[in-house]
C-alpha positions in Angstrom: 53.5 10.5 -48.9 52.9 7.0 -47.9 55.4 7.6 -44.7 52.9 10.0 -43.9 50.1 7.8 -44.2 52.0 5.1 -42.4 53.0 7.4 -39.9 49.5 8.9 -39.5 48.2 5.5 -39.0 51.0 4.1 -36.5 50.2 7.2 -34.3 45.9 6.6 -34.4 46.5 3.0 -33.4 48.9 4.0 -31.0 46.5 6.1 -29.4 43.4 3.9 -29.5 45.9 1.2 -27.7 46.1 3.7 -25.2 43.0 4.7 -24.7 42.1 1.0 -24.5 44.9 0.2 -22.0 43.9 3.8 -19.5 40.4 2.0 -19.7 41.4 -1.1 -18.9 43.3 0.4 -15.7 40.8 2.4 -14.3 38.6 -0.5 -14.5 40.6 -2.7 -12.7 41.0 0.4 -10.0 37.7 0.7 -9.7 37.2 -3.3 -9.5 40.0 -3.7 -7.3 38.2 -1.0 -4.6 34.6 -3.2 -5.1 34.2 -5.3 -2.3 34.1 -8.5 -3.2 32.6 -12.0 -1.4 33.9 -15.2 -2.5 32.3 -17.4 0.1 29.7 -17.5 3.4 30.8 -20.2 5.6 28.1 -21.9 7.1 25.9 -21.0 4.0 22.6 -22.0 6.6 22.2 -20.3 9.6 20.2 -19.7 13.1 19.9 -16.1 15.2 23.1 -16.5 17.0 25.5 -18.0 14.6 28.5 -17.2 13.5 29.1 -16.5 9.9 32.8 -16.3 8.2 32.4 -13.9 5.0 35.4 -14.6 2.4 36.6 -12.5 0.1 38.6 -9.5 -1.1 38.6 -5.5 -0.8 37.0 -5.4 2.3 39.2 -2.8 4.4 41.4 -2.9 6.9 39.3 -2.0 9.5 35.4 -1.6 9.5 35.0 2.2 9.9 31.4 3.5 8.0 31.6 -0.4 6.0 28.6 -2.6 6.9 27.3 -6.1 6.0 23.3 -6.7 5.5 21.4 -9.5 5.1 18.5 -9.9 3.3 18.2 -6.1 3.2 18.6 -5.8 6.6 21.9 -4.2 8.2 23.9 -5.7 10.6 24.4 -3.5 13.7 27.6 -2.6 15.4 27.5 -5.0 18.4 27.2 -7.8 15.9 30.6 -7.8 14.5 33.6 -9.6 15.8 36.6 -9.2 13.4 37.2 -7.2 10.6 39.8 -7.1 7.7 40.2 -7.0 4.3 39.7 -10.7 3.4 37.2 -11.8 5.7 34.6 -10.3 8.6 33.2 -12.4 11.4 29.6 -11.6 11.9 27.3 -12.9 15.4 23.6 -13.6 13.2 20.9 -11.1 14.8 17.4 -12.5 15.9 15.9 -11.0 12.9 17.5 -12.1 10.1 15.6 -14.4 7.0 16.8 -15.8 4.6 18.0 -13.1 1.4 21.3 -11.9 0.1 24.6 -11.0 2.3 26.0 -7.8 0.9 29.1 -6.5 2.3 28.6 -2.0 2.1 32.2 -0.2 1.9 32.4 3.4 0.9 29.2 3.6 -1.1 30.1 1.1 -3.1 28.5 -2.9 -2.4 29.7 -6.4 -3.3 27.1 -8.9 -5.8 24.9 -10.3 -3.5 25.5 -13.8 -2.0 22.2 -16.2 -1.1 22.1 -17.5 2.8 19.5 -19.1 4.2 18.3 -19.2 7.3 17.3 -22.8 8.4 13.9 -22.7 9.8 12.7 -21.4 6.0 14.4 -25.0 4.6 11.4 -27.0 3.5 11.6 -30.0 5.5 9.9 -33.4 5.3 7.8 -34.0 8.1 9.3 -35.9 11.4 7.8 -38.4 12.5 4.7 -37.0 15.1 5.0 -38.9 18.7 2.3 -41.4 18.7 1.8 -40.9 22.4 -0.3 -37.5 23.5 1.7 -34.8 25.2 1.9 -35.2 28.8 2.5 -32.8 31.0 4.2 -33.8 34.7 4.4 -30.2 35.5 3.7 -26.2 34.4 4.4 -23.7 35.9 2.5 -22.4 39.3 2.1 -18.9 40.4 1.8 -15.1 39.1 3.5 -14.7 35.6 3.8 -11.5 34.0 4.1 -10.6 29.7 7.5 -11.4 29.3 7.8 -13.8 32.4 9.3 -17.3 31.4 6.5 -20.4 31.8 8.2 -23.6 31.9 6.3 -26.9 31.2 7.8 -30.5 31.7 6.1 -33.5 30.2 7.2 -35.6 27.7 6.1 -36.3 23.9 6.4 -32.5 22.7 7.8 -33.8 20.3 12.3 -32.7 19.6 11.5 -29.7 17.5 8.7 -26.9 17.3 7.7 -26.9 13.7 4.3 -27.8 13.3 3.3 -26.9 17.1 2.7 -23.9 18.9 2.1 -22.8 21.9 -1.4 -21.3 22.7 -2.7 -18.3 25.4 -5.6 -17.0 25.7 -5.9 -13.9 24.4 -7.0 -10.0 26.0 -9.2 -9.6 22.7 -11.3 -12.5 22.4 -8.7 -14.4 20.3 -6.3 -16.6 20.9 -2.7 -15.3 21.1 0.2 -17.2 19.5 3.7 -17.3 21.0 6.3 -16.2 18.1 9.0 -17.5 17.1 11.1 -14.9 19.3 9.5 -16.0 22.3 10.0 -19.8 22.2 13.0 -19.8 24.4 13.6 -24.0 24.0 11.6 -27.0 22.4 12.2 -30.5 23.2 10.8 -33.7 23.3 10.7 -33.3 27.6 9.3 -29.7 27.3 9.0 -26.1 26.7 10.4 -22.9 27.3 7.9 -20.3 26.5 7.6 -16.1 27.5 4.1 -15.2 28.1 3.5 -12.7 24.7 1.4 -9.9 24.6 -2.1 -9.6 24.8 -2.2 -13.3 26.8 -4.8 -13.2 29.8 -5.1 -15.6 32.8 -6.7 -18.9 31.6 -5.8 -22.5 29.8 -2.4 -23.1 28.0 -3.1 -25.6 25.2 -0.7 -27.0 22.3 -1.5 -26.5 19.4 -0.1 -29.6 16.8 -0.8 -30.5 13.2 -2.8 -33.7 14.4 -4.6 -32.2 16.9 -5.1 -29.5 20.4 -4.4 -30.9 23.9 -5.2 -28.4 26.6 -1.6 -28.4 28.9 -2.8 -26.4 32.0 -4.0 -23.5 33.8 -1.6 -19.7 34.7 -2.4 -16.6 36.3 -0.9 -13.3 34.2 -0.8 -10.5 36.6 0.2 -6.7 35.7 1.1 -5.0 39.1 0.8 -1.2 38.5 -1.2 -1.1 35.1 -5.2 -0.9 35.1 -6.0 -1.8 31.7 -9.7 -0.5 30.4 -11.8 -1.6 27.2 -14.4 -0.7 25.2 -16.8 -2.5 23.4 -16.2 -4.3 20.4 -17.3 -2.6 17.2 -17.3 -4.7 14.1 -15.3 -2.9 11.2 -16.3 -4.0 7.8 -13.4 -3.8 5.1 -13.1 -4.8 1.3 -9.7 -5.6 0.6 -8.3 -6.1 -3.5 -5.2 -7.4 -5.0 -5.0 -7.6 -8.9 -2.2 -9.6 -10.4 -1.7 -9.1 -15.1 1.5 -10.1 -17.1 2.2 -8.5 -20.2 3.2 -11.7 -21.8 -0.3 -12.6 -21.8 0.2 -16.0 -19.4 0.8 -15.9 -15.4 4.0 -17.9 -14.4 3.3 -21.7 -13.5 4.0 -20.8 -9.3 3.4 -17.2 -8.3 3.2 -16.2 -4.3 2.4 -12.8 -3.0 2.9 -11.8 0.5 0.2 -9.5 1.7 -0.6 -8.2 5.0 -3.7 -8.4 6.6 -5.4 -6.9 9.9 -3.2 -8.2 12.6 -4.3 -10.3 16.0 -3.3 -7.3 19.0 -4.9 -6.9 22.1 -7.1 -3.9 20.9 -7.7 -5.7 18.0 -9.2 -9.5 17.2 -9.4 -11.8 14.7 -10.2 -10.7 11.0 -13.9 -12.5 9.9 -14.2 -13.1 6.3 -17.6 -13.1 4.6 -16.9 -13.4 1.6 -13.5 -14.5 -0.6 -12.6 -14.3 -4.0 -8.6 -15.8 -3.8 -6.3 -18.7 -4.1 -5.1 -20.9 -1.2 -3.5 -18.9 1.7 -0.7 -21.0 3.1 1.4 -20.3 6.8 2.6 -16.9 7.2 4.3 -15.0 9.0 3.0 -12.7 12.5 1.6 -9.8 9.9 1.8 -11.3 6.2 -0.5 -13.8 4.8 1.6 -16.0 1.8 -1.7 -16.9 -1.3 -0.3 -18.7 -3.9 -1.4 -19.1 -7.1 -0.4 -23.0 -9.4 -1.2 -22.8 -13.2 -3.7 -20.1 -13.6 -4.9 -19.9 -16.8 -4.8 -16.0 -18.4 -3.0 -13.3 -18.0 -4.5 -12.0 -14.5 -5.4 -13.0 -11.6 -7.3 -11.3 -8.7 -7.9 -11.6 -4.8 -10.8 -10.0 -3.2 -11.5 -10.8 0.2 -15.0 -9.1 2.4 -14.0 -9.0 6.0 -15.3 -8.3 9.3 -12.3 -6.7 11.8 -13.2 -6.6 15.5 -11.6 -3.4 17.3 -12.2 -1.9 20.6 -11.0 1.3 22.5 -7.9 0.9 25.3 -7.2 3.0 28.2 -4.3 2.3 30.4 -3.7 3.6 33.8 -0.5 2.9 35.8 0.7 3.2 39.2 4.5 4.0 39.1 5.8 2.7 42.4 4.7 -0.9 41.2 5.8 -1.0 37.8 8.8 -3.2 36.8 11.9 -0.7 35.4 14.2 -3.3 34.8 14.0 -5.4 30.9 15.2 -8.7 29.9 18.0 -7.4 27.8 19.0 -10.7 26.4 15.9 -11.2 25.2 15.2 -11.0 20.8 12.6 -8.8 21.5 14.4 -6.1 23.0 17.8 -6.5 21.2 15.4 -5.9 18.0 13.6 -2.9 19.2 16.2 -1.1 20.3 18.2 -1.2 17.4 19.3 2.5 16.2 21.9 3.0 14.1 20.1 4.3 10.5 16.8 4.3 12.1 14.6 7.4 10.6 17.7 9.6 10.5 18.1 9.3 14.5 21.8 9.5 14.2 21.5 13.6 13.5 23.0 15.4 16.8 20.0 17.1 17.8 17.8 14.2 17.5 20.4 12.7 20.0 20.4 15.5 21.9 17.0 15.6 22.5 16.6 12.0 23.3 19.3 12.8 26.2 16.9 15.0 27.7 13.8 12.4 28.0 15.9 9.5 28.9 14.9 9.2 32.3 17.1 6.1 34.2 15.7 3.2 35.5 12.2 4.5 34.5 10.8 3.3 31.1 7.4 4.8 31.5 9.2 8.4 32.3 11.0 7.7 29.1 7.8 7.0 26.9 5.7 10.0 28.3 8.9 12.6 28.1 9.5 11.2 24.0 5.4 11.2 23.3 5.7 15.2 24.7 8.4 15.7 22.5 7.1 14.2 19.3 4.0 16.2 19.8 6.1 19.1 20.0 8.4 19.0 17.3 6.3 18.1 14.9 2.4 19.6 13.9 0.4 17.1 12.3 -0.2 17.6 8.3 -1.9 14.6 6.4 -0.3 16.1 3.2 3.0 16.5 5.0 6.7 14.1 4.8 7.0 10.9 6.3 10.7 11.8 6.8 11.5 12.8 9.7 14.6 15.1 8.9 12.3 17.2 6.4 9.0 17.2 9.2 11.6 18.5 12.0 12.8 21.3 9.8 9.2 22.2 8.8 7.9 21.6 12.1 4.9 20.0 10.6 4.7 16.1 9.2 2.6 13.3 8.7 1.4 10.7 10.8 4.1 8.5 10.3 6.3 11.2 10.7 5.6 11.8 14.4 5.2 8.0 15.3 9.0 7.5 13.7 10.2 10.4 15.7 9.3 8.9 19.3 10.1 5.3 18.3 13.5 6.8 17.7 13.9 8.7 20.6 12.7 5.6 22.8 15.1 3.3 21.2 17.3 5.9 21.7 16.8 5.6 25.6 17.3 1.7 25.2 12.9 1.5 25.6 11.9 -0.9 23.2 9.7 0.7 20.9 7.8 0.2 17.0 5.8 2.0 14.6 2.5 0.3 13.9 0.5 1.0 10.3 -2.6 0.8 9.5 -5.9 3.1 8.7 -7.9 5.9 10.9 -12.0 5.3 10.2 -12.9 9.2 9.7 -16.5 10.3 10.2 -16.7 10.6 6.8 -16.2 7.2 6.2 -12.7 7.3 4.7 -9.3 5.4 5.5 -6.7 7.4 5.4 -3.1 5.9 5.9 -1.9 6.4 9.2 1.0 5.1 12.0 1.3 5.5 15.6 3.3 4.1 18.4 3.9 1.0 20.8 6.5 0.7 23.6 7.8 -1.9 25.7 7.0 -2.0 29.4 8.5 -4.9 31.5 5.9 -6.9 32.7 3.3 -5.1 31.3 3.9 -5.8 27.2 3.2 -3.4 24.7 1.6 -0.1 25.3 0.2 2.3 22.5 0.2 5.4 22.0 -0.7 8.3 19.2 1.5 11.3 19.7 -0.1 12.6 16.3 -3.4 12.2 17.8 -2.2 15.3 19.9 -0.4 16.7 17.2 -3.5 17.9 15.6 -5.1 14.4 13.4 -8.2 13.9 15.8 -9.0 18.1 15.7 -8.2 17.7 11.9 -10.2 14.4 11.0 -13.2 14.7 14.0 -13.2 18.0 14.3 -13.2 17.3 18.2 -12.5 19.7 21.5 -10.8 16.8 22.7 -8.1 14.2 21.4 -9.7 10.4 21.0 -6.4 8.5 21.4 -3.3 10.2 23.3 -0.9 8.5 25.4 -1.4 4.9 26.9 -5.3 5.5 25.3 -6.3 4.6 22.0 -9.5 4.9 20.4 -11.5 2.0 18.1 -11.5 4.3 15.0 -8.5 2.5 13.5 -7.6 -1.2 11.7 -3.9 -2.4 12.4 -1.9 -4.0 9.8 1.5 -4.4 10.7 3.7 -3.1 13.3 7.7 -3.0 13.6 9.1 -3.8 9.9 8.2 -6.8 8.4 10.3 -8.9 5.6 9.1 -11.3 3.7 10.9 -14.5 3.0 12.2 -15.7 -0.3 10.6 -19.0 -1.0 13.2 -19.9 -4.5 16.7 -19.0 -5.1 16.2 -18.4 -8.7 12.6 -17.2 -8.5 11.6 -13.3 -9.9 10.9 -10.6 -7.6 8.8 -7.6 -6.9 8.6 -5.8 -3.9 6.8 -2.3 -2.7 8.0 -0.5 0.4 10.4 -2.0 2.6 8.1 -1.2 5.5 5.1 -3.3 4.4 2.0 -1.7 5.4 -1.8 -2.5 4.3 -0.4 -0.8 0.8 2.8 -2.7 0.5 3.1 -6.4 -1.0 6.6 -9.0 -2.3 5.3 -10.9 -5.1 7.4 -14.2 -6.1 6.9 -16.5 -9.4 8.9 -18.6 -11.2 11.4 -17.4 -13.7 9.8 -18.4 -17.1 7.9 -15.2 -16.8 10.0 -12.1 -16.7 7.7 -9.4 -15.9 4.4 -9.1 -13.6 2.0 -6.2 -12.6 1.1 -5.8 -9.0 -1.8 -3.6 -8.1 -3.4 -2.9 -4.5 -6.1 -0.9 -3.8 -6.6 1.1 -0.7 -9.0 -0.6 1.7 -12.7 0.0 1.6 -15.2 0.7 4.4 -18.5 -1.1 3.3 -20.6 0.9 6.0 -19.4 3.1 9.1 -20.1 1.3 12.3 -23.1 3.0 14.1 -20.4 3.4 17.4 -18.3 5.5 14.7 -21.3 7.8 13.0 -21.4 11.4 14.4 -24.2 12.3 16.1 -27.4 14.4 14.1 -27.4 17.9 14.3 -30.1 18.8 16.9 -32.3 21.6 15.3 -32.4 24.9 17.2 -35.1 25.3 19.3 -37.8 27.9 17.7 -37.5 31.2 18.8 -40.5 32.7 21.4 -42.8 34.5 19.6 -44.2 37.9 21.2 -47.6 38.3 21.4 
């Protein structure tokens, strides 16, 4: 009986040893087929750089496998080697600073954190004590796009902290990005004229001061560009910020975006603000930051006044420009396509064969707008993908705009969705997206295929579309356009984030880690009062009837 027992109990333990040890192996299989990064060599970085990834279980070869960088995948002109222990990657223009993840048959390594160097903190150099001077800028026609060269000395070895200033098309001034800054040094500047800049001064713009550098002309042979007047849009904007733990974190950011400076479109007004500190930010976000707040919530309200006007362009094709910069960070990072709104289907493809039209960008735009508006009806209830809106033949605004973007960047024509809100007659704001393309030498051109789609007859009730191609109306606020990331200020710090394509309902919240859990609310925007341009007009009465005698 006890040889039983004993024998019983040899053949459990033996079992449970071996269940342990099958576990053990698949676990070590499955580990084994994770990729796995060990080291990014340089850890820093600038667009154009090339990083060394280290580690294991990459694959032989790069086949469907993809690295991405702060959320943000790396495309396929970007890699130069490939194998199972390490990947050589060229840096795209776009990347921040985030987490390098290396993507191998639906499986994805830990994260490692790079940084990009110009979000370093950095103590400030030394400013020149001399002024700027400039010994020559550049004479003659420029164009958007167009290179301006200015020589001087005292600019001081490195950008940050300066900027170079145009004026602007909508009464504001326009800022060169960071994208367009070809060179900085301390003997001068390399700058491409950006978007919405008009003929009139150059200035530089430094921490210490303005100095006014010179005069250009910006011609646009072949476009006629028509506006309307300016009609003041007034908006409430709220944020609310609680933690469960009844006490905000000692450093909290959020990253918000706000009305952005276009050429329909100028500077945002605020009347009144309820909110913390708003430090730099980036082209569409403004960073507010919050230091020892007392409670468990915390609020930002802001009253603002956004100017917007009505655009019409008109263009002569025989004196357009057809050919783009295509070294250029602009248009390597509009053209991108690979993953792009489910582009990489084969009749999507197809279909962008048939409106690429060689050598002629504008061709291009007008042949994907026609498309767009007929694949896809306009319903404001309807998918923002654009897989399920072909297949239905009906989507939402968004929808439509990511449908021709595709199909332009398809045809290698720059091209972005822009977000923001249409001003109904009703006096609502109801999320909504359109389209702007690239021209060379002309900048960016809008257009509102779902305009034409059917919004305008469905929210105006109109015989004839307000916005269409090359033509938008003033009904509308802007608050971002392309996708924008936001930068992660701490390596340690806690993190929130709502739609990867930040919009005037999207936010990334930061604190610091001693509080492990926050609440982030926005509300929709609010229109304080429809503009009097905006209001319909009153019903006329019907003239009484002739009475017979």
């Amino acid at each position: 009986m006890l040889r039983l027992r004993f024998s019983r109990t040899i053949i459990t333990i033996g079992l449970f040893f071996a269940a342990v040890l099958t576990a053990v192996v698949v676990l070590l299989i499955l580990t084994e087929s994770t990729p796995v990064v060990h080291e990014v060599v340089p850890g820093e970085f600038r667009a154009g750089d090339v990083l060394s990834i280290v580690g294991r279980n990459f694959g032989a070869s790069r086949d469907q496998s993809y690295v991405s960088i702060a959320g943000r995948r790396i495309t396929a002109s970007g890699y130069l080697s490939w194998d199972d222990s390490e990947i050589r990657v060229r840096v795209p223009d776009f990347s921040a600073s985030g987490l390098l993840v290396v993507h191998r048959a639906g499986d994805a390594s830990e994260g490692l954190l790079v940084r990009h160097r110009d979000d370093i903190p950095q103590a400030l150099e030394h400013m020149p004590r001399s002024r700027p001077a400039v010994e020559q800028i550049e004479s003659g026609s420029l164009a958007v796009g167009d290179v301006l060269t200015i020589s001087g000395r005292n600019f001081g070895e490195r950008r940050r902290g300066r900027n170079i200033v145009f004026d602007g098309a909508a009464g504001a001034p326009v800022y060169a990005r960071h994208d367009e800054i070809e060179s900085w040094t301390d003997r001068g500047v390399r700058v491409r004229v950006p978007d919405g800049a008009v003929s009139g001064p150059v200035t530089l713009e430094t921490p210490t001061g303005n100095q006014r550098l010179g005069e250009i002309t910006i011609t646009t042979p072949g476009v006629t560009r028509r506006y309307g007047e300016v009609v003041p849009i007034p908006l409430e904007l709220h944020a609310r910020i609680s933690s469960a733990t009844g006490q905000l974190p000692a450093a909290l950011w959020l990253w918000w975006p706000q009305p952005r400076v276009s050429q329909m479109q100028g500077a945002l007004r605020r009347i009144t603000t309820h909110q913390p500190a708003s430090l730099p930010h980036t082209d569409d976000m403004t960073l507010f930051e919050w230091r020892n707040t007392e409670g468990a919530a915390a609020g930002l309200r802001q009253t603002v006044i956004v100017p917007r006007r009505s655009v019409e362009f008109e263009f002569t094709t025989g004196q357009l420009r057809t050919q783009y910069s295509t070294n250029t960070a602009v248009y390597r990072q509009y053209t991108v396509s690979e993953e792009l709104y489910g582009m990489s289907e084969s009749r999507v493809t197809a279909t962008a064969r048939q409106v690429f039209a060689q050598n002629n960008p504008l061709t291009t735009a007008r042949r994907a707008f026609d498309a767009a508006v007929g694949a896809i009806a306009f319903d404001e209830s309807g998918s923002d993908d654009v897989s399920e809106a072909l297949e239905a033949s009906a989507g939402s605004s968004r929808a439509i705009a990511r449908y021709m973007t595709g199909l332009l960047r398809l045809g290698l024509v720059p091209a972005r969705v822009v977000q923001g809100v249409r001003v109904t007659e009703a006096g609502s704001l109801p999320a909504y997206s359109w389209v702007e393309f690239l021209l060379p030498g002309v900048g960016w051109v809008p257009a509102d295929p779902a305009a034409r789609a059917g919004a305008d007859d469905y929210y105006f009730a109109r015989d004839e579309s307000l916005s269409g191609f090359g033509r938008l109306d003033a009904r509308r606020v802007e608050f971002s356009a392309g996708q924008q990331t936001a930068v992660r200020l701490l390596p340690d710090s806690e993190t929130l984030s709502h739609s990867a394509w930040l919009t005037q309902s999207g936010f990334h919240a930061e604190w610091s880690p001693e509080v492990a859990d926050l609440q982030v609310s926005l509300s929709p925007p609010t229109l304080l009062e429809t503009p009097i341009a905006f209001r319909a007009p009153p019903v006329q009465p019907d003239p009484p009837a002739d009475s017979e005698d």
